[in-house]
C-alpha positions as CSV (number, residue, x, y, z in Angstrom):
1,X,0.0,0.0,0.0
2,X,1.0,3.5,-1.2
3,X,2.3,5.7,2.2
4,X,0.1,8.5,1.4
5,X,-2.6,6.4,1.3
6,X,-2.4,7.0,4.7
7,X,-2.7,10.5,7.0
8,X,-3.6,13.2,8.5
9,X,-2.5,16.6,9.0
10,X,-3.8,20.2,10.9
11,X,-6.6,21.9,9.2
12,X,-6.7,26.0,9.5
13,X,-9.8,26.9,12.3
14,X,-10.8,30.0,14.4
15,X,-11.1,28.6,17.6
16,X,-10.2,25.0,17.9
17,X,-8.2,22.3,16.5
18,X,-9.1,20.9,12.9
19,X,-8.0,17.9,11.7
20,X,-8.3,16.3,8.2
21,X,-7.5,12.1,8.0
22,X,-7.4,9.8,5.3
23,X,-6.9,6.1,4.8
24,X,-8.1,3.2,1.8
25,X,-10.4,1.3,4.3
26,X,-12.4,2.6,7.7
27,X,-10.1,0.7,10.3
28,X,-6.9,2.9,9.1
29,X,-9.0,5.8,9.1
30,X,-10.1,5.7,13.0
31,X,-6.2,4.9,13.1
32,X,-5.2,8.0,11.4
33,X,-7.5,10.0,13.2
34,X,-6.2,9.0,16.5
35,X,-2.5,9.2,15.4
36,X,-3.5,12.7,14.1
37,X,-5.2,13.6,17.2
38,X,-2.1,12.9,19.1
39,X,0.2,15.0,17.0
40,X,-1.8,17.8,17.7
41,X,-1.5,17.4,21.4
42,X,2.4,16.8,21.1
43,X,2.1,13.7,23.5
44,X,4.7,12.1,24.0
45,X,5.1,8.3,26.0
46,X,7.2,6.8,28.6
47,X,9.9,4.7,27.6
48,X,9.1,1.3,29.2
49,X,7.0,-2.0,29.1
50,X,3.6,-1.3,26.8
51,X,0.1,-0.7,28.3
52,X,-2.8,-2.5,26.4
53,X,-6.4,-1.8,26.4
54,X,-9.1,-4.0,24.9
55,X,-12.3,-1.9,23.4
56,X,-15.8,-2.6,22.2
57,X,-17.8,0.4,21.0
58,X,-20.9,1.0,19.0
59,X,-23.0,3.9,17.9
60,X,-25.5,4.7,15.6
61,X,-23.5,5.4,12.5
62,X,-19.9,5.3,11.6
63,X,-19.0,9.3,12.5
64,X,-21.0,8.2,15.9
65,X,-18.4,5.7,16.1
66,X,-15.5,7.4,15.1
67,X,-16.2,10.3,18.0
68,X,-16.7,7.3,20.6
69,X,-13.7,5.7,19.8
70,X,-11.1,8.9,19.9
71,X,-13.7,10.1,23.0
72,X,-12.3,7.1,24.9
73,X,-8.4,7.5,24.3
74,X,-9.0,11.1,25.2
75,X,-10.5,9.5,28.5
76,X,-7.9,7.0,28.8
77,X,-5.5,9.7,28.5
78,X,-7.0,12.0,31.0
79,X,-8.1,9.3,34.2
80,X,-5.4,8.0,36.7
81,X,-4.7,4.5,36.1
82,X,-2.8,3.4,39.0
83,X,1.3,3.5,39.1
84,X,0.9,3.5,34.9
85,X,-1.1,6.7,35.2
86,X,-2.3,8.4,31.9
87,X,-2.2,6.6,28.7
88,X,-1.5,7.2,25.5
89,X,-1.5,5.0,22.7
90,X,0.9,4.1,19.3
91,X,-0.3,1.0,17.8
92,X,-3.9,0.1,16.9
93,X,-5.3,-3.1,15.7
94,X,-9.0,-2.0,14.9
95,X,-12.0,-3.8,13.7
96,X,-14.8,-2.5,12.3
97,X,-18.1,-4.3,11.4
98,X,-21.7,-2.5,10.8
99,X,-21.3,0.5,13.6
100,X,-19.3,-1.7,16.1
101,X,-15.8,-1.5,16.6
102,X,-13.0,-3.6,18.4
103,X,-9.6,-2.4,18.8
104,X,-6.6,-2.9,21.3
105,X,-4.6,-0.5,21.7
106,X,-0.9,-0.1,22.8
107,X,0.7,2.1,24.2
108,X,2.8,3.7,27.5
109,X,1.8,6.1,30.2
110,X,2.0,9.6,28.9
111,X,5.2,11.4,29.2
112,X,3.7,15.0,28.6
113,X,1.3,16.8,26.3
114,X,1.8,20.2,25.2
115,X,-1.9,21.4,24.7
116,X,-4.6,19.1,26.2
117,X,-7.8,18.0,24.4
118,X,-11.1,18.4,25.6
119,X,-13.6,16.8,23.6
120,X,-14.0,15.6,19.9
121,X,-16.9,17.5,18.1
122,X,-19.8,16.4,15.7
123,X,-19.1,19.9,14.0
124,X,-19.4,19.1,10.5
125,X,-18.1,15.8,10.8
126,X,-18.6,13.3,7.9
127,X,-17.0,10.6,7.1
128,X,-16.6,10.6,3.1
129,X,-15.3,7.9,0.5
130,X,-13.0,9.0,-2.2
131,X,-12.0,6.9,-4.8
132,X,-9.0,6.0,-2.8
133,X,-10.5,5.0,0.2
134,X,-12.3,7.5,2.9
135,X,-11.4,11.1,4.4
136,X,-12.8,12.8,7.3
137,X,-12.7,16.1,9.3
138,X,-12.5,16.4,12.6
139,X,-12.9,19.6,15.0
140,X,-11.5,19.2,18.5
141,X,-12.8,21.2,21.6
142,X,-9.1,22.8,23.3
């Protein structure tokens, strides 16, 4: 697979943080979305044994999905977990059939974060198909 296939990058907006992903199939574009997410926030793990989380979401369409899915890494990364504290995550092996996902994630305790993110938005938020896979934009709440 072509490496641009793959991506994301920071989308000019007024207030918050926009974000634009891309990826040739659904699972690689939740994956870009949360890699993009945490390149806006700069995190940065702990060097040490990995952290893995097991997930099972669902929601009512596939945007639904993609905003409970990044909504619980952003919890993950913001709730004490015991000596491991906050996580953040580097490696994703994501499922997606219908509007039910499965994923674990891996990952370290966070290190720091240079701007912290409160919420993902529904602002404008669709998830299109191209003809080389699907893109979306995503607005985050800082």
């Amino acid at each position: 697979m072509n490496a641009s296939s793959f991506g994301y990058r920071e989308r000019e907006h007024t207030a918050d943080w926009e974000l634009e992903a891309w990826a040739p199939d659904l699972p690689g574009l939740y994956e870009q979305a949360a890699r993009g997410m945490y390149a806006l926030a700069d995190v940065r793990l702990k060097d040490g044994p990995p952290v893995s989380r097991s997930l099972s979401l669902s929601a009512y369409d596939s945007e639904g999905l993609l905003v409970a899915f990044l909504a619980e890494l952003l919890f993950l990364g913001s709730a004490e977990y015991g000596e491991g504290g906050r996580l953040g995550f580097d490696r994703f092996d994501i499922s997606i059939n219908g509007n039910a996902l499965h994923t674990t994630v891996i990952g370290a305790p966070i290190l720091s974060l240079d701007k912290e993110i409160k919420a993902v938005t529904y602002h404008n938020l669709k998830i299109r198909r191209t003809a080389e896979g699907f893109r979306v934009n995503l607005v985050f709440d800082v």
